[in-house]
C-alpha angles and dihedrals in degrees: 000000000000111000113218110251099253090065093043092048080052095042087051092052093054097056082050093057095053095050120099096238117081111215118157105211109211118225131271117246115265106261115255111256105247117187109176115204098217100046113133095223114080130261097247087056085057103045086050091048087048084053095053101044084052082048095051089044093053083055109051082047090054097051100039084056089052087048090054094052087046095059083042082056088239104144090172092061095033092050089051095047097047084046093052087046099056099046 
């Protein structure tokens, strides 16, 4: 079974975290939001496909910031950030 990739991308922060180096991955950019005219699928598909992108990309954010308190030894932070990052 493929997992989706916000639970790979978490999946992938949590070996991280149990691995002895300590590295902190900056985020990717936010994708440009493209919307093509003559596409044949309907504005409404893209908008949600935008919102989900946006939505991806909040979550890799959130969880490489939990990944960052965590290596700062910070479980309050880490625990909110994984949190954030799962919801």
């Amino acid at each position: 079974m493929k997992l989706p990739l916000s639970a790979t991308s978490l999946a992938m922060l949590a070996i991280s975290c149990a691995s002895p180096h300590k590295s902190v991955i900056a985020p990717a950019p936010a994708p440009a939001p493209t919307v093509v005219s003559d596409n044949p699928i309907s504005e409404i598909a893209q908008r949600e496909i935008l919102r989900r992108q946006e939505r991806l990309h909040q979550i890799d954010t959130a969880a490489l910031e939990a990944n960052r308190a965590l290596s700062e030894n910070d479980l309050e932070g880490a625990v909110s950030g994984f949190r954030e990052a799962s919801r």
